[in-house]
MARGUZA-347482 format. One record per residue (C-alpha): x negated, y, z negated. Coordinates in steps of 0.25 Angstrom, whole numbers. Layout:
N
SITE    east   north      up
SITE       X       Y       Z
...
END
This chain:
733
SITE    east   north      up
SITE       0       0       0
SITE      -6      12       7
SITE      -5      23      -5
SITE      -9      39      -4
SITE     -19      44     -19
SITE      -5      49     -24
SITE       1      36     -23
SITE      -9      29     -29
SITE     -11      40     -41
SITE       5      36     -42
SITE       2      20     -42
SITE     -11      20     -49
SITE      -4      29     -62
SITE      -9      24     -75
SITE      -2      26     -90
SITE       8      35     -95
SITE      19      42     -87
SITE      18      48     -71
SITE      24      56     -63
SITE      24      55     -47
SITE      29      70     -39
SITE      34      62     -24
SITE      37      70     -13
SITE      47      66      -4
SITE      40      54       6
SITE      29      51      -4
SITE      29      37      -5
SITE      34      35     -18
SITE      42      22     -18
SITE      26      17     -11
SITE      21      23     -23
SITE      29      17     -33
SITE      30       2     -27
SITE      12       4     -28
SITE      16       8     -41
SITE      23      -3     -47
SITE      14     -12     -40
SITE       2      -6     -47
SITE       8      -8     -61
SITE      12     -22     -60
SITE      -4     -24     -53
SITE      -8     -18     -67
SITE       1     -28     -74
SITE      12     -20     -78
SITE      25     -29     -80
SITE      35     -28     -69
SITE      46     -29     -81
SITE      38     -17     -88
SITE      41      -8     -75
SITE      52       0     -70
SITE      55       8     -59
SITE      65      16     -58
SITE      71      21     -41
SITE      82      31     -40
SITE      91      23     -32
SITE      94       8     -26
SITE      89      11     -13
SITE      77      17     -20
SITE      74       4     -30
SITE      77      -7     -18
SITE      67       0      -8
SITE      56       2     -20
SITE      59     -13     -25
SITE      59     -19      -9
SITE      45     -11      -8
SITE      41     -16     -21
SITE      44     -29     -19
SITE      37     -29      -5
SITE      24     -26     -11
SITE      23     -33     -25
SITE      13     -43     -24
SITE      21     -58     -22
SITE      27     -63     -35
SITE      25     -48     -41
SITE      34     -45     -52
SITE      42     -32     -50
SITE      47     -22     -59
SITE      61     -15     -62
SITE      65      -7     -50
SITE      77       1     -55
SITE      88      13     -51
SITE      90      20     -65
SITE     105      15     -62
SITE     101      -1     -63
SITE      93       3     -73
SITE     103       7     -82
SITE     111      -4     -78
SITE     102     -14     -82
SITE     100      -7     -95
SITE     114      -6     -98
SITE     117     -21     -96
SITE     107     -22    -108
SITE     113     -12    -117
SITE     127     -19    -113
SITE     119     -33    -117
SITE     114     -25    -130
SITE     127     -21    -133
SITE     123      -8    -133
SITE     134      -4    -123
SITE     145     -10    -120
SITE     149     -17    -106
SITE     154      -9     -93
SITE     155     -12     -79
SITE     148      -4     -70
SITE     157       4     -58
SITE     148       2     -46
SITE     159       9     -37
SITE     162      22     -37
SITE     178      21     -33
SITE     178      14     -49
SITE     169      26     -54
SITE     181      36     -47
SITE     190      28     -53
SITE     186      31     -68
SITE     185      45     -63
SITE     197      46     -58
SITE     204      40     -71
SITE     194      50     -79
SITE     199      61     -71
SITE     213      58     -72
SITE     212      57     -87
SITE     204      69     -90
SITE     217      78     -82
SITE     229      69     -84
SITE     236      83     -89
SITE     231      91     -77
SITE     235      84     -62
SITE     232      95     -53
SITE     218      97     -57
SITE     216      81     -59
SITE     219      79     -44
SITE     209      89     -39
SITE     199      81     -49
SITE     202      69     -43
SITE     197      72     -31
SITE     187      64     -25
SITE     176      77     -26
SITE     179      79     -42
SITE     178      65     -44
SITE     165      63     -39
SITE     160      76     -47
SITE     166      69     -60
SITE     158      57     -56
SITE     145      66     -53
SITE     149      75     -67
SITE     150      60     -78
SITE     138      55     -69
SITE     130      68     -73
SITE     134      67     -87
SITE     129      53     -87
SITE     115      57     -80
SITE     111      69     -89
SITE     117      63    -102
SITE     124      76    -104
SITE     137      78    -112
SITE     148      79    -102
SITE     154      93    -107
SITE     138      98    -106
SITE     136      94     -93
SITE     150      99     -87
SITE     148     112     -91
SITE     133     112     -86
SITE     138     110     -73
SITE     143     118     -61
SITE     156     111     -59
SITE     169     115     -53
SITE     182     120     -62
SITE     189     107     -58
SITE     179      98     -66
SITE     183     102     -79
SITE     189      89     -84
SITE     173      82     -80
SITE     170      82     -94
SITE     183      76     -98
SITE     184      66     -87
SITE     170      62     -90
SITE     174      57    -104
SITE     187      49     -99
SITE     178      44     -89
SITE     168      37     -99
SITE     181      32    -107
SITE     186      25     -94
SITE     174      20     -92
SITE     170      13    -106
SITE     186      10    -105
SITE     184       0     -93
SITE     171      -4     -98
SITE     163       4     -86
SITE     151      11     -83
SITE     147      20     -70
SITE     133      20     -65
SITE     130      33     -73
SITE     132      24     -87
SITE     120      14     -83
SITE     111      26     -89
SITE     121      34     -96
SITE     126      21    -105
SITE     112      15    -106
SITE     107      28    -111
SITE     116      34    -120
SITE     115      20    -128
SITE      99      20    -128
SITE      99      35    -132
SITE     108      32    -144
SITE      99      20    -150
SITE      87      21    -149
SITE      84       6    -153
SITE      92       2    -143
SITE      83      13    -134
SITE      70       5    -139
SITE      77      -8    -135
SITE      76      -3    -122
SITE      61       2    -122
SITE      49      -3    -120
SITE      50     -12    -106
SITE      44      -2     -97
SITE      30       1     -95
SITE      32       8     -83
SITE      43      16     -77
SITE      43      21     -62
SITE      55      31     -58
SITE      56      36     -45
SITE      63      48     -40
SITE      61      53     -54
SITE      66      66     -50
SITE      80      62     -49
SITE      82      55     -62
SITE      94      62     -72
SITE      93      61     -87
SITE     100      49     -89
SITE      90      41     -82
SITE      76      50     -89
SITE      82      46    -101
SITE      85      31     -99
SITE      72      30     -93
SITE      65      39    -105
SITE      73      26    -113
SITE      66      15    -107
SITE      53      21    -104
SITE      51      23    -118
SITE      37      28    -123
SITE      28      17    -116
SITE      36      16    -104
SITE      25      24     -92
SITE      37      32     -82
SITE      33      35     -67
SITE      42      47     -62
SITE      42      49     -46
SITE      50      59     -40
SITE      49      72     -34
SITE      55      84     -42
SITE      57      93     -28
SITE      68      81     -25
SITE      76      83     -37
SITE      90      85     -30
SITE      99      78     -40
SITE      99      89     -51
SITE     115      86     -50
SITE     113      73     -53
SITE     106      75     -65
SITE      90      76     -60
SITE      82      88     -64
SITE      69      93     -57
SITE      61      93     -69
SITE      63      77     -73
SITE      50      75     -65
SITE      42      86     -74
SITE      46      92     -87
SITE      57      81     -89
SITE      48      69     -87
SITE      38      74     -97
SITE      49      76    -107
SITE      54      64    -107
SITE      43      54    -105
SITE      28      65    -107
SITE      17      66     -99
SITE      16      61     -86
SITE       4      59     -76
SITE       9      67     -64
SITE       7      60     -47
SITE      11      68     -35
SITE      14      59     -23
SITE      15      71     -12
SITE      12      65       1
SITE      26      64       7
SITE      23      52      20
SITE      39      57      25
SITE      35      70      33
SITE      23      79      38
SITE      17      91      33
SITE      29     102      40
SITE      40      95      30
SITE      31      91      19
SITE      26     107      20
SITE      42     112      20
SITE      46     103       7
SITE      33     110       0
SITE      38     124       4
SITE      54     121       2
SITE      50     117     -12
SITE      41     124     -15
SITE      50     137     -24
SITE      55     128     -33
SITE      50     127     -47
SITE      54     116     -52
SITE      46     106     -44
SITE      32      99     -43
SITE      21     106     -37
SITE      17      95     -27
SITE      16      97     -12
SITE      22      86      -2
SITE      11      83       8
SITE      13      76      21
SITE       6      62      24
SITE      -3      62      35
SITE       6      54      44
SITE      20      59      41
SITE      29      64      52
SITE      26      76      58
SITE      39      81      52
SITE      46      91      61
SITE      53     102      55
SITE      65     111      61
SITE      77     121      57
SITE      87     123      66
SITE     101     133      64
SITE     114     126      67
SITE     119     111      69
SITE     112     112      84
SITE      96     108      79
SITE     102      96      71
SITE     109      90      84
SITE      96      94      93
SITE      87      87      82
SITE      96      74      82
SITE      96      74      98
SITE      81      77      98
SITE      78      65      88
SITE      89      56      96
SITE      80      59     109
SITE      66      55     102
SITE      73      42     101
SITE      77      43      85
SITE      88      36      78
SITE      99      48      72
SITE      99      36      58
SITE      85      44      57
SITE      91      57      55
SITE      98      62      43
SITE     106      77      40
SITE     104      82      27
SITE     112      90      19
SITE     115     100       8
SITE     129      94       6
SITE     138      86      13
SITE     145     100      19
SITE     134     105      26
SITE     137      91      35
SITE     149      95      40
SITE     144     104      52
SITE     132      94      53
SITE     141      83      53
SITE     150      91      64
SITE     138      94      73
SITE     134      79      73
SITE     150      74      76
SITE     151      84      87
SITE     138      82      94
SITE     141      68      91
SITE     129      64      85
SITE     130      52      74
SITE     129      52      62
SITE     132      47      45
SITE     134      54      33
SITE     129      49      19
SITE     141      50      14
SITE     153      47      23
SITE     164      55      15
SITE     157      66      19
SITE     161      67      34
SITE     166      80      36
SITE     178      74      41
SITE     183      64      29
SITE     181      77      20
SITE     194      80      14
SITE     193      94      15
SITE     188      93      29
SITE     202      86      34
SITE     208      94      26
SITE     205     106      35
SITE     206     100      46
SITE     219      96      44
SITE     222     112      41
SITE     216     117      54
SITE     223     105      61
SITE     236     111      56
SITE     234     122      61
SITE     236     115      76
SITE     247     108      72
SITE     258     112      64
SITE     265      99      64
SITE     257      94      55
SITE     261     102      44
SITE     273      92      43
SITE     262      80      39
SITE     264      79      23
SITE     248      70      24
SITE     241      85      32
SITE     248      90      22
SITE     243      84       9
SITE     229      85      16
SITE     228      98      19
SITE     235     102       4
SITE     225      95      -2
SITE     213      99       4
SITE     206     109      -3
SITE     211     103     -16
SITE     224     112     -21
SITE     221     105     -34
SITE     236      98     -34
SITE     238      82     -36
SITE     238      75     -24
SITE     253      69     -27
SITE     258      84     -28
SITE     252      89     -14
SITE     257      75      -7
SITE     271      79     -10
SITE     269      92      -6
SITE     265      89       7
SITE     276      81       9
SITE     285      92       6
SITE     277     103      14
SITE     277      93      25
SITE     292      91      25
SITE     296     105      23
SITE     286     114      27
SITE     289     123      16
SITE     281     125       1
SITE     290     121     -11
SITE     294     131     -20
SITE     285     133     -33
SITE     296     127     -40
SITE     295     113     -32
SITE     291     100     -40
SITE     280     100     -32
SITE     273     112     -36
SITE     280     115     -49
SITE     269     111     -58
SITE     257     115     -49
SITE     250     127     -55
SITE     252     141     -48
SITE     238     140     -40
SITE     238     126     -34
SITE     253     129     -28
SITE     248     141     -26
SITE     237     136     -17
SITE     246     125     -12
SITE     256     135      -6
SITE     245     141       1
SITE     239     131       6
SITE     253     126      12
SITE     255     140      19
SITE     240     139      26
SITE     246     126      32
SITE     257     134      38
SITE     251     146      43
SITE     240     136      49
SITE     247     134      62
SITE     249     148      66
SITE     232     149      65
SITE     230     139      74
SITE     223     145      86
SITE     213     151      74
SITE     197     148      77
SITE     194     135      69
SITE     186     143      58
SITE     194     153      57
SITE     205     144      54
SITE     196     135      47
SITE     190     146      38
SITE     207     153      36
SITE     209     139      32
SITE     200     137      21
SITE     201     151      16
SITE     218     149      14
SITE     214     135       6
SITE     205     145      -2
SITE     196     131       0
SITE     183     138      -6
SITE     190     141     -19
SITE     197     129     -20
SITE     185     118     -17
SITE     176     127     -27
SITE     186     123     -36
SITE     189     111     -32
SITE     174     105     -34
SITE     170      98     -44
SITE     156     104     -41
SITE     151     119     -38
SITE     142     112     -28
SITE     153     105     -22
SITE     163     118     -21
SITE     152     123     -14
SITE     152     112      -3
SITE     165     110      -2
SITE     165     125       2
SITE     154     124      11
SITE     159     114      19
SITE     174     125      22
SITE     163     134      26
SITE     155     123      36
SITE     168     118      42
SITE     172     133      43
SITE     159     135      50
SITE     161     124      59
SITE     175     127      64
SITE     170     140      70
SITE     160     130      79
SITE     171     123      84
SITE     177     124      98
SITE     194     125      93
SITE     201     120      83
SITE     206     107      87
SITE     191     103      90
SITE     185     107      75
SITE     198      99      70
SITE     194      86      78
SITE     180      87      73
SITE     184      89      57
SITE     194      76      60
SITE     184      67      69
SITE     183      54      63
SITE     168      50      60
SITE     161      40      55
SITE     145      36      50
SITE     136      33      61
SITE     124      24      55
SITE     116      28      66
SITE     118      43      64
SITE     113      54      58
SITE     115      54      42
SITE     120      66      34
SITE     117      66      21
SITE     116      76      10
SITE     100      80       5
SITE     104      73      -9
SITE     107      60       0
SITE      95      59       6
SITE      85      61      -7
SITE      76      50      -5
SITE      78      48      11
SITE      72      51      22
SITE      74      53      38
SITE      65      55      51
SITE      75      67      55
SITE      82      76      42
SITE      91      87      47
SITE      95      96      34
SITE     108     106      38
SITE     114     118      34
SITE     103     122      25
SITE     107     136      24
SITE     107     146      12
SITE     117     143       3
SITE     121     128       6
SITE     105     122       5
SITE     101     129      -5
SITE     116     126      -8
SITE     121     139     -17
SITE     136     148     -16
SITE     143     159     -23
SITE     148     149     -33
SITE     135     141     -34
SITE     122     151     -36
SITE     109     144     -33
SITE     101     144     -45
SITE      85     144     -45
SITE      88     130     -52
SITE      97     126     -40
SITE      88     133     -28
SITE      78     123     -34
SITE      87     111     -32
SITE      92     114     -19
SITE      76     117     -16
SITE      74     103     -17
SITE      86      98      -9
SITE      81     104       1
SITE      67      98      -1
SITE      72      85       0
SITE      80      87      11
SITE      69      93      21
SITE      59      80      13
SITE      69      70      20
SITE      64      71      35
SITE      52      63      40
SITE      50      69      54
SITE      60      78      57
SITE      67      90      48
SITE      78      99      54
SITE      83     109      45
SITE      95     116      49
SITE     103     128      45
SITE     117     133      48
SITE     120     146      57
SITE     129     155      59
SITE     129     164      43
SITE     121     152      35
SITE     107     158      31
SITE      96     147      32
SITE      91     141      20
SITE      80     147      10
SITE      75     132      11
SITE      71     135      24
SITE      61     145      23
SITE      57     140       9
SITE      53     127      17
SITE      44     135      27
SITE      47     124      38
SITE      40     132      50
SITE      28     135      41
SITE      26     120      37
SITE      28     116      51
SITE      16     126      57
SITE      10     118      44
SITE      10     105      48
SITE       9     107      64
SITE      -6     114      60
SITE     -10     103      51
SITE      -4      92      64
SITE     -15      98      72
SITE     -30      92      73
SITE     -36     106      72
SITE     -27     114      60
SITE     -35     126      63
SITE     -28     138      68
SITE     -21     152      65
SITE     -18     150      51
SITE      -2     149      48
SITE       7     156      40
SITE      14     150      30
SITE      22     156      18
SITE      17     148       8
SITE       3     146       9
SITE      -2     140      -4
SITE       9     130      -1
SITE       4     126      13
SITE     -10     128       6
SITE      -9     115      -5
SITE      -2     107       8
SITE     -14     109      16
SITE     -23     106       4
SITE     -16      95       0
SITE     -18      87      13
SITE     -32      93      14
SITE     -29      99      26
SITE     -30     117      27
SITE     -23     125      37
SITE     -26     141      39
SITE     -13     147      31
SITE      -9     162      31
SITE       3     167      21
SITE      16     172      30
SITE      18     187      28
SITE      26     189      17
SITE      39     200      20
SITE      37     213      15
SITE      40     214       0
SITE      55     217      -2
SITE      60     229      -8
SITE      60     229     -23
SITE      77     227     -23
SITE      76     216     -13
SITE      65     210     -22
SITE      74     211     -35
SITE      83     197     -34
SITE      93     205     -44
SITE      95     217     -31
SITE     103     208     -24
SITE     116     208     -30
SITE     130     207     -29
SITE     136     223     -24
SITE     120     226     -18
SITE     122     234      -4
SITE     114     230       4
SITE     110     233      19
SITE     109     223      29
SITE     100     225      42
SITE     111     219      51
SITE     123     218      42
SITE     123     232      36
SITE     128     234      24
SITE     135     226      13
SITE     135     221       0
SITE     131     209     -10
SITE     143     201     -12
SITE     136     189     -19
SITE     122     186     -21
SITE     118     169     -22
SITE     107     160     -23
SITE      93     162     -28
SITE      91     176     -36
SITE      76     178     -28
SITE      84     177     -13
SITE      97     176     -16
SITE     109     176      -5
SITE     116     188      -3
SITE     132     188       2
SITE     134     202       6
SITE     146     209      11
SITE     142     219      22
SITE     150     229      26
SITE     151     226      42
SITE     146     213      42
SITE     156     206      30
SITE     151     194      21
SITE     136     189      25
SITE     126     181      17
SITE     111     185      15
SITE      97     179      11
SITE      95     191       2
SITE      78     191       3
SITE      81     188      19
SITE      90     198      24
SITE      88     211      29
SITE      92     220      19
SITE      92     231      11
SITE      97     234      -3
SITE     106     246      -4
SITE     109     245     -18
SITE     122     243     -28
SITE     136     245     -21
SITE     144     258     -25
SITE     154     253     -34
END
């Protein structure tokens, strides 16, 4: 086994504690396998090690490469998720009598089930507001909140109000109680209780904890990074004090922060909880060349809270190409282009942000009829419920007739939620259906409703009626009148049981507003939202940047990373320097997925590129890695915004290069260097735009995003250190 000197520093590590910095690409599960085989060479017992992968996929493909290079008749150690660790671990506890027996739910449709029950239980006096919590949306959010509470061993009522979530989650706390009673009821346990359990009985015995200890000499945990607090603490249990822990991650990959993972764990929080540790960099990446590995530096490279290591190209990586394009049109010229060098589309995969930024990727691919397959398959634009929903409203507006049917009827009252039990609203459009009128306020059917949602009802019934005299309308003007009479903003903020997923759901009105006024007529933009699709396994994937942790594709095409969806951040969402951080290293692991191709793509028309973009320096890098390509690197020297970056790079692979600084702009003027001067009422004069003034002020303090409402030119949105501007100072009150 051919290993690099960092490799082997990793392999050949001696006593105490270690931790290994990987890059993305490094060869870690190579490293790890030498590893293990190094310590049973040395004698260590196979039963006195464990190893600890982050998922199934991960553990079978470690124990397969394992397995193929053990010496014949070779022992092997423990190769474990944290998940079949806890369950092994449990089944001794329940053997001990330490906990009582349960079955574990391996399905989720029995997890939702409980949920449900739990739901129903915790607002049995409230109806209206139970049935928009039984939505398949809030249910997954309960799910996500009880499996938090179980990941960070928090206190339920603690952690709710810790979190951003949304004003139709207030029984969580109360469901998350009934839950647990359903579940110790029936005898059951969720995949979150093979720790949780496990833990909570070894933290409140201590002799039970020392029966526990003392098995291990050595423990090996990869994608250390991503481990919550459950898991530090289990494992803190077992280790014990003789226990010597290996942690292999990669801090600037910590995406998972909602899941319970936290940046530091590889730092402050490892030498907390176990003490010193003998520190291994492994920052060679063998996935791409010197341009990619040269933009991951520079993309990451504001953060704070990360390692100061460099990703460094191995000799013979791709020679990875890198591009940006504006629009949909580079991303179907990239796919015909790779089809043409006689590639496989399976080899490409689109990323994303979140599952709406799709929607016009996955539009552009149905029209130009290229194939392709979606991660998840209830995310095809078209099975959405909203989505249909909105068709159904624009194909009312055609034809009339189909007022009369009490199932478009139903749909179309449903969607954006109107927050009434489903029974109420199918009655309701039966009658509507039948008579074409609006009960009185005194009809069985609305007599009990609270003023608002008959209030809304009535409204959304009278926008069904006026839609067939607005028929001739453009597709997004009639689109955008729709949504503004559903008042769908407001009511999908509400609705969601996440800000982030308010946020989305918003996003995506404004992407299929965006792509109605790209369609030819009505009748077509209809017959694309109600196309029946399916997955193609021979297509192009879609997939979303947290899907893809841990993969990797010849050909990555990252879309719609604008300002404002990627970093991801809204009126009602600010982007903290906390979250700029997190969404720094999304986008770090996005751009790390690609091997020889990277197109990065950004939407036209009024979205504003990325910061990412010109953090990453991609055009920089790429004059970068084509000097060091050639045989003789001398030349003009090239100007690079970061010199002392490019400068380690360079040093690092022993290679020089002549570097001069870029010219910096001329220093601003002391109000536009003040962060605090851009603020809500500034006037301000625009070079093109005139003047206007600071309606909302978003994102991150040192170069925020400015909205501004000009007097001739209405409502437009500005990267503040960017545009041309000049302060004019408060306005008159």
């Amino acid at each position: 086994m051919r290993l690099t000197a960092e490799q082997r520093a990793v392999v050949e590590h001696g006593a105490g504690h270690a931790r290994v910095a990987a890059v993305a690409g490094s060869g870690k599960t190579t490293t790890l396998v030498a590893r293990v085989l190094h310590l049973l060479a040395r004698g260590v017992a196979p039963s006195r090690l464990l190893v600890l992968m982050f998922n199934r996929s991960a553990r079978e493909d470690f124990q397969a490469r394992l397995a193929a290079l053990a010496p014949p008749g070779q022992r092997l150690p423990d190769v474990r998720t944290f998940h079949s660790l806890g369950h092994r671990l449990t089944a001794s506890l329940t053997r001990w009598g330490a906990l009582a027996p349960r079955e574990l739910l391996a399905a989720d449709w029995q997890v939702e089930r409980l949920l449900r029950q739990a739901t129903w239980q915790a607002l049995a006096d409230d109806p209206e507001r139970r049935e928009a919590a039984l939505e398949a949306d809030t249910l997954e959010a309960l799910a996500h909140f009880c499996g938090l509470v179980k990941a960070e061993m928090s206190a339920p009522d603690a952690l709710y109000e810790r979190l951003e979530l949304g004003e139709e989650t207030g029984h969580f706390v109360d469901a998350f109680a009934r839950l647990e009673a359903l579940l110790a009821e029936h005898a059951l346990m969720t995949y979150s209780d093979l720790l949780y359990r496990p833990l909570r009985a070894l933290e409140a015995d201590a002799t039970l904890a020392a029966r526990v200890q003392g098995f291990l000499d050595h423990v090996i945990i990869d994608e250390y990074q991503d481990i919550n607090q459950a898991q530090l603490r289990l494992l803190a249990t077992l280790a014990g004090r003789d226990a010597a822990v290996m942690a292999v991650g990669d801090a600037n990959q910590c995406i998972y922060e909602w899941r319970g993972a936290h940046p530091d764990t590889m730092r402050e929080h490892f030498t907390a909880t176990f003490g010193a540790a003998t520190d291994y960099p492994l920052s060679t990446t063998f996935r791409h060349g010197h341009a990619l590995a040269l933009a991951a530096n520079h993309a990451i490279a504001a953060n704070r809270r990360r390692p100061d290591q460099l990703c460094l190209a191995a000799p013979d990586t791709p020679a990875t190409r890198l591009a940006v394009g504006v629009g949909r049109a580079p991303l179907l010229e990239a796919l015909a282009d790779w089809q043409r060098d006689g590639r496989r589309l399976d080899e490409a995969c689109l990323l994303v942000r979140s599952w709406a930024l799709s929607v016009p990727l996955q539009l552009a691919l149905l029209q130009a009829g290229v194939p392709f397959r979606l991660a998840r398959e209830d995310r095809f634009v078209f099975r959405l419920p909203l989505v249909q929903a909105l068709a159904g409203y624009l194909r009312l507006s055609r034809h009339p007739a189909l007022l009369g049917d009490p199932a478009l009827v139903q749909r179309l009252l449903e969607q954006p939620t109107p927050f009434v039990a489903r029974e109420r609203l199918a009655a309701l459009a039966r009658r509507l259906a039948e008579t074409q009128a609006f009960p009185e306020r005194h009809d069985p059917l609305l007599a009990d409703l609270k003023a608002l949602p008959r209030r809304n009802l009535k409204r959304r019934w009278a926008l069904l009626c006026e839609l067939p005299r607005l028929g001739r309308w453009p597709p997004a003007r009639l689109l955008a009148h729709v949504v503004e009479r559903l008042e769908a903003d407001k009511v999908l903020r509400r609705a969601a049981a996440r800000r982030d997923k308010g946020e989305e759901d918003v996003r995506l009105l404004d992407v299929l507003v965006e792509q109605a006024g790209e369609a030819r007529d009505l009748e077509a933009f209809i017959e694309l939202l109600e196309r029946p699709v399916e997955n193609h396994d021979d297509g192009v994937l879609i997939t979303t940047v947290h899907g893809a942790k841990g993969l990797e594709w010849p050909l990555v095409a990252l879309g719609s990373v604008n300002e404002g969806d990627f970093p991801h951040y809204g009126r009602d969402n600010p982007l903290t320097a906390e979250r700029l951080e997190e969404e720094r290293r999304l986008f770090y692991v996005a751009i790390t997925r690609a091997r020889e191709r990277l197109l990065v793509l950004h939407d036209a028309g009024e979205h504003r590129p990325s910061r990412f973009l010109a953090e990453s320096a991609w055009q920089e890098c790429q004059r970068v890695a084509a000097r060091l390509a050639e045989e003789d690197a001398a030349g003009p020297p090239l100007t690079v915004s970061d010199p002392t970056l490019v400068g380690r790079y360079l040093t690092a692979l022993g290679r020089s290069l002549p570097l001069e600084p870029a010219r910096q702009p001329d220093a601003p003027s002391a109000e536009h260097a003040a962060a605090e001067a851009f603020s809500v009422g500034q006037r301000l004069r625009h070079a093109v735009f005139g003047e206007g003034e600071i309606a909302v002020v978003e994102g991150d303090p040192a170069n925020p995003v400015i909205e501004v409402r000009f007097r001739q030119a209405g409502r437009r949105r500005l990267i503040a250190r960017r545009a041309p501007i000049e302060l004019l100072g408060a306005s008159p009150a």
